[in-house]
C-alpha positions in Angstrom: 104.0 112.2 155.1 101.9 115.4 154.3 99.9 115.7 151.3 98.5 118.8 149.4 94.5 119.0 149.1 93.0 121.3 146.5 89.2 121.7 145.9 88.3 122.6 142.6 85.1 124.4 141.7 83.0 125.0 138.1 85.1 128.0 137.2 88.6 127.3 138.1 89.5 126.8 134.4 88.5 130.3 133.8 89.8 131.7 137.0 92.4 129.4 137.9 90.6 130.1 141.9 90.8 127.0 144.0 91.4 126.0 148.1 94.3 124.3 149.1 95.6 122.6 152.4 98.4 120.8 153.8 97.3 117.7 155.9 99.7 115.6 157.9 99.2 111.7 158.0 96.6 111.7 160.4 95.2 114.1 158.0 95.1 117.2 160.6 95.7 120.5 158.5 98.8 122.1 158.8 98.3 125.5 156.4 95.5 126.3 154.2 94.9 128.9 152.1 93.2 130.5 148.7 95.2 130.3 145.4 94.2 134.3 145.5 96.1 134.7 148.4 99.3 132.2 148.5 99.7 128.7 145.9 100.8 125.2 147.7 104.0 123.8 147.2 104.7 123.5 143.7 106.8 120.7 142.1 104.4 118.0 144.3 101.8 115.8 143.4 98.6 116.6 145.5 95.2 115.2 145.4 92.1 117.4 144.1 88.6 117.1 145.5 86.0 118.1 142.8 82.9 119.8 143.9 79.8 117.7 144.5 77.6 119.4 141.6 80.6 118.7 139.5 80.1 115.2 139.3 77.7 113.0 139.3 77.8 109.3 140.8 75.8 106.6 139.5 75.3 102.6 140.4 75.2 100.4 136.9 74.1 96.6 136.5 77.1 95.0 133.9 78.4 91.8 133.9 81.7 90.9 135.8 83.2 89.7 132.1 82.0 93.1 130.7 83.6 94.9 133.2 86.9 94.0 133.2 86.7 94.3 129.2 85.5 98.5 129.7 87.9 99.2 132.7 89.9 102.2 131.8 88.2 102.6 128.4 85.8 105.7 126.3 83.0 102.6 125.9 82.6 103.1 130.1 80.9 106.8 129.1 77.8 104.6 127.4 77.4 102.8 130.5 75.8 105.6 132.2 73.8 107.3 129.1 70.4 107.1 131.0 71.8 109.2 134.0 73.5 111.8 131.2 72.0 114.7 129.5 75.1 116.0 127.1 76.4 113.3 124.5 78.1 110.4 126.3 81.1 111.0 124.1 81.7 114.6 126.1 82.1 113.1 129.6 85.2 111.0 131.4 83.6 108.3 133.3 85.8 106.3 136.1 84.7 103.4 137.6 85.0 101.1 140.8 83.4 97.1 140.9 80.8 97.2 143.4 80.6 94.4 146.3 77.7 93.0 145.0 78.5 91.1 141.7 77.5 92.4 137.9 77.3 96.3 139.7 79.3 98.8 138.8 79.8 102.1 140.3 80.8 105.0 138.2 81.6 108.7 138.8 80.6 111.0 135.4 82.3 114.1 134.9 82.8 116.7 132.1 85.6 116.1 130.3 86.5 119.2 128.3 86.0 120.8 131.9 88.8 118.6 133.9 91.5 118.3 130.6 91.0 122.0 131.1 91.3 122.0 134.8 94.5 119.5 135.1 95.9 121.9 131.6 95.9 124.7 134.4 97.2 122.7 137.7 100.0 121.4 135.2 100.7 125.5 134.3 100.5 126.1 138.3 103.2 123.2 138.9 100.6 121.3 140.2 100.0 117.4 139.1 97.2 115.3 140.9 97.7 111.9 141.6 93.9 111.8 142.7 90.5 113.4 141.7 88.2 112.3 144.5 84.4 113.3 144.5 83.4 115.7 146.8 80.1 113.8 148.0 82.2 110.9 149.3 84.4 112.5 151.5 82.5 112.6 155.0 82.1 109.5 157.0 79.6 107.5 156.9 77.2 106.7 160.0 75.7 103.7 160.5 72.7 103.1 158.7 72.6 106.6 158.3 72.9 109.0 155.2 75.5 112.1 156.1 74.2 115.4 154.5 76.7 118.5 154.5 74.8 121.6 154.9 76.5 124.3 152.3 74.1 126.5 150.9 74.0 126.3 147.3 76.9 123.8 147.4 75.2 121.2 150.0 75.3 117.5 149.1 74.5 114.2 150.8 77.1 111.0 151.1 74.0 107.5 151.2 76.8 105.0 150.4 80.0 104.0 150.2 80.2 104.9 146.7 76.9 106.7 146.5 76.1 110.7 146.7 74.6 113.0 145.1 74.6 117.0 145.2 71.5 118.6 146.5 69.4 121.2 144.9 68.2 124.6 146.2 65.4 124.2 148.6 62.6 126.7 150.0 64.0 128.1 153.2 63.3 125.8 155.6 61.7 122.9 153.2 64.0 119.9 152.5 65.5 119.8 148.9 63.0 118.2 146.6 66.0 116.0 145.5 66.6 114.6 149.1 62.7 113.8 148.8 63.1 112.1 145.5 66.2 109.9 147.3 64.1 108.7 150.2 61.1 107.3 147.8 63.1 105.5 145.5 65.5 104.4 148.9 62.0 103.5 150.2 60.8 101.5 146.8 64.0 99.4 147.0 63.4 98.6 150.4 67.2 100.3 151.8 65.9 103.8 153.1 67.9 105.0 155.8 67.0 105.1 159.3 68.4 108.6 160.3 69.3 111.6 158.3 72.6 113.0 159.9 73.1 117.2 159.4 76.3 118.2 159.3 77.3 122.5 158.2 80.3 123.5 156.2 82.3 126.1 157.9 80.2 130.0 157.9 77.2 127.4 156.5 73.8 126.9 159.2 72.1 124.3 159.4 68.4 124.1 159.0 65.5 123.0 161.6 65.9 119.0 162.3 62.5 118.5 163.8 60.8 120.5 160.5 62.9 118.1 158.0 61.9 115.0 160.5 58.2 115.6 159.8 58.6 116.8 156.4 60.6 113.6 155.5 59.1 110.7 157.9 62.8 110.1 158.7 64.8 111.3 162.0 67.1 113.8 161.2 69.7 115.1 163.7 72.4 117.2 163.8 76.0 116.0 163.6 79.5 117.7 164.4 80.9 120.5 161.9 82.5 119.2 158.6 85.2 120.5 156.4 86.8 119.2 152.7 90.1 119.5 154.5 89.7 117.9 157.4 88.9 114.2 156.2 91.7 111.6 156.0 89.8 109.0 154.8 90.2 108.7 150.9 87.2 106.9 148.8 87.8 104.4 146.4 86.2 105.7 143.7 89.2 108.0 141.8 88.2 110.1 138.7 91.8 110.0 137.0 91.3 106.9 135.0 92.1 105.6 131.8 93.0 108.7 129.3 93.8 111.4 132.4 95.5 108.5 134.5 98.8 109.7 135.8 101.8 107.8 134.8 104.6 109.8 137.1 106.2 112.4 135.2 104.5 116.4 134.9 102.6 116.6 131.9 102.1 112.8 131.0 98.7 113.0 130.4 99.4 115.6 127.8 102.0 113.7 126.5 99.7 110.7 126.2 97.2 112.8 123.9 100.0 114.2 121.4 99.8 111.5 119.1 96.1 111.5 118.6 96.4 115.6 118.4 98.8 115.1 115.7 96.4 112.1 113.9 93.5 114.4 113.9 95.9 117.7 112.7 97.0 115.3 109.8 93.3 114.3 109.4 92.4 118.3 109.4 95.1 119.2 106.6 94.1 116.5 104.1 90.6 117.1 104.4 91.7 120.6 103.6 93.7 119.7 100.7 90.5 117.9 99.6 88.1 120.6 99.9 90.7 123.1 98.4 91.0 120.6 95.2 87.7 120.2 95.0 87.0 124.0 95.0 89.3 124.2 92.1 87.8 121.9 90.0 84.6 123.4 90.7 85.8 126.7 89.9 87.2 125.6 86.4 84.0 124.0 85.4 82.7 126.9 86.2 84.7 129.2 84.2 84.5 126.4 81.1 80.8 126.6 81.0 80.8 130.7 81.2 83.4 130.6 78.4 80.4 128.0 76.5 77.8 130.0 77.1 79.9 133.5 76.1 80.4 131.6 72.7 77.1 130.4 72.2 75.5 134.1 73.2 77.9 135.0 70.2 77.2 132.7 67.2 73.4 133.4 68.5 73.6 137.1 68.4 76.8 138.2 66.5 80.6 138.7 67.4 79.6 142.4 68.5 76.8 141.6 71.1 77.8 142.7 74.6 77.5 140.1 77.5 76.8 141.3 80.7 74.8 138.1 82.1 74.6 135.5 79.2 71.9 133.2 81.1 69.6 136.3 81.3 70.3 137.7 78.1 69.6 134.8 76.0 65.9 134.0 78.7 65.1 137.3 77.6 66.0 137.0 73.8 64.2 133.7 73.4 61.2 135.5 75.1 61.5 138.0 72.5 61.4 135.7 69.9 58.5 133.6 70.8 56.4 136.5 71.1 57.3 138.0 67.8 56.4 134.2 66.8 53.1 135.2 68.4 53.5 132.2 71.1 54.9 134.5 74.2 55.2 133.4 77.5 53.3 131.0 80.1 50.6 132.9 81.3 51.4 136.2 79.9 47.8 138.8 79.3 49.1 139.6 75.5 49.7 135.9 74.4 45.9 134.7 75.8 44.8 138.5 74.2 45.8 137.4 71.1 44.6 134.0 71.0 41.2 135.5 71.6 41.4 137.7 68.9 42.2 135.3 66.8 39.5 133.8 67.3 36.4 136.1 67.3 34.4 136.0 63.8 33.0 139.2 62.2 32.4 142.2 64.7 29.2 142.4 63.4 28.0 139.0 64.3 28.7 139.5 68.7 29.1 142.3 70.8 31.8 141.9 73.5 30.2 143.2 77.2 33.4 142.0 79.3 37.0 141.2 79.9 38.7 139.5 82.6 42.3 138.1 83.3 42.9 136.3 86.6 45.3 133.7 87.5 46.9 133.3 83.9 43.4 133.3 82.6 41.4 135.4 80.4 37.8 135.6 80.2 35.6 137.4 77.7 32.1 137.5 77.7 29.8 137.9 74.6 26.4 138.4 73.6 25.1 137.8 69.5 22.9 140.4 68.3 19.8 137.7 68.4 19.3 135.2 71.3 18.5 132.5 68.7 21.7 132.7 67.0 24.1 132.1 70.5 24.3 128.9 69.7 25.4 129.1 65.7 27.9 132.1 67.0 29.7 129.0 69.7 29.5 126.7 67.1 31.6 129.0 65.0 33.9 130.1 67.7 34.9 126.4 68.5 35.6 125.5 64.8 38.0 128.0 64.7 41.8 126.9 64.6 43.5 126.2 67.7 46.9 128.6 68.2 49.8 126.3 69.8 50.5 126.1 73.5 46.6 128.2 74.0 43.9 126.6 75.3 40.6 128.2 74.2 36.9 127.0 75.9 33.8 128.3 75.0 30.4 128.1 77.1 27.0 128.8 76.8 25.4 130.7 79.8 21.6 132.1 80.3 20.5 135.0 78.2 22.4 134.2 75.3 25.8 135.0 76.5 28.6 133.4 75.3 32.0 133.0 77.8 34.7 132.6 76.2 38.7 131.6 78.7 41.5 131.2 77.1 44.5 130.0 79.2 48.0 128.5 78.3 47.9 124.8 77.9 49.6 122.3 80.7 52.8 120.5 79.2 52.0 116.6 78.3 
């Protein structure tokens, strides 16, 4: 029976581009083509290969009771948050038990990326009943890792669940990933004994003898490989748990509606929450405006116009205390007349300075006789202290007398 093969690639949710191909049984191609050009059959279910940098395919140590628990479930994304940079909560993770007991392989993909991408097949016509990585498609050689030359899109198959896509190199220079690969293959004691090159189609393939000696590892070149060309399917299939197909078009959607609807229910009572609380907000608003209005009023008389009744009344109580001769923290005229206050008969000192800096005012005097500076501070600290005003006096050489007044810290 023939199957449909798509391969889908990072921006087929935006432009809906993909490859397709028709394979026969034996998995020989019978017609191929680019969405631009012709679509597959629609009405069918197909399978869909997912680029190699698309996914990325990890081996995790969890117990065999754990694993049957996680199968299929959002808790498997956790499993692989060392390997993940975004929030483990924004990838789909499928997963696959391992030969070797308590290990796990899993295959980490975007998920806001394929519910996008299988959104757009299921607009085409087009339902997948398998996502298959990319990277474990070619056959594996014996003892040998495969590596499919592809320019920017090249990737390497070391296991039978194992892969991983391959970063841009220097022309000529192994990938540094590949070189990364061999030393931790090495420190685990499983590298592989030959590196086997194998070229997309219109893809080259680089020098084997400069990789050999650049890698301490044989590398030779192997036959010509294409996506739609292999008939061997891996185990390891992506649509699991939430984007599981269940037989009918659409059924994935289908299975999300109800928590769409929860969170849209969730979404309009919140609203209705924040909408009521803006109201009552608003009102005690208003109430307090009205208080304040009335207050401003009894204060100042049924006639007083209100423009801002918070800065109305600040200014009219500062009004007031300076008329009551106390003004304002820190303000030049309230320490000025402080001073004043306190300075004896004009007579008896002669003021040579006057200073205001920082809320402080400074004024410096000098008594007609050098022997009487200290009768003339005596005198100008007996004098009565004026509320809220901190007055200090000091005795400095040749008689002078400084005198800083500043507005007295609360408590």
């Amino acid at each position: 029976m023939s199957v449909c093969r798509i391969r889908l690639g990072r921006d087929f949710p935006a432009t809906g581009r993909f490859d397709w191909a028709m394979l026969d049984e034996r998995g020989a191609v019978l017609e191929s083509a680019s969405s631009q050009l012709a679509l597959p059959p629609r009405g069918r279910r197909c399978e869909a290969v997912l680029a190699a940098e698309l996914v990325l395919v990890e081996c995790v140590s969890v117990p065999a009771a754990q694993q049957r628990r996680l199968q299929g479930g959002r808790a498997l994304g956790f499993l692989a948050e060392d390997s993940l940079v975004p929030d483990p909560a924004r990838v789909h993770v499928a997963a696959e038990p391992a030969r070797r007991k308590d290990l796990l392989y899993v295959a980490i993909v975007d998920r806001d990326w394929l519910a996008q991408s299988l959104a757009r097949l299921d607009r085409l016509g087009l339902e997948p009943a398998a996502a298959y990585p990319e990277c474990l498609l070619p056959r594996l050689e014996p003892r040998a890792w495969v590596l499919v030359c592809n320019g920017a899109e090249s990737f390497a198959r070391t296991g039978e669940r194992e892969g991983f896509a391959l970063d841009s190199a220097v022309e000529g220079e192994p990938p540094v990933g590949l070189r990364l690969a061999l030393d931790a293959a090495r420190d685990a004691g499983r590298p592989p004994e030959r590196i086997v090159l194998r070229s997309a189609p219109g893809a080259p393939l680089p020098d084997a003898a400069r990789w050999s000696e650049a890698l301490a590892v044989p590398v030779e070149r192997g036959a010509p490989w294409s996506w739609m060309e292999t008939a061997e399917k891996p185990g390891l299939d992506l649509l699991q748990g939430e984007f599981a197909p269940q037989g009918g078009a659409g059924s994935w959607r289908g299975r999300l509606r109800r928590p769409a609807l929860l969170a849209a229910a969730a979404l309009a009572v919140a609203s209705c929450g924040l909408a009521a609380d803006w109201a009552l907000k608003s009102a005690e608003r208003d109430r307090l405006q009205a208080e304040m209005h009335t207050l401003y009023r009894e204060t100042f008389g049924p006639s007083a116009v209100i423009v801002d009744a918070p800065l109305q009344m600040s200014r009219a109580h500062a009004e007031l205390r300076w008329l009551a001769g106390q003004g304002g923290g820190g303000e030049f005229m309230t320490l000025l007349d402080a001073l004043a206050r306190r300075l004896p008969d004009p007579t008896t000192q002669r003021a040579e300075t006057l200073s205001y800096e920082a809320g402080r005012l400074t004024l410096s005097l000098r008594a007609p006789d050098t022997r009487r500076s200290a009768a003339l501070a005596a005198q100008l600290r007996a004098k009565t202290p004026t509320p809220d005003v901190e007055v200090r006096v000091e005795e400095a050489d040749g008689g002078v007398l400084r005198v800083t007044a500043l507005i007295r810290s609360p408590g």
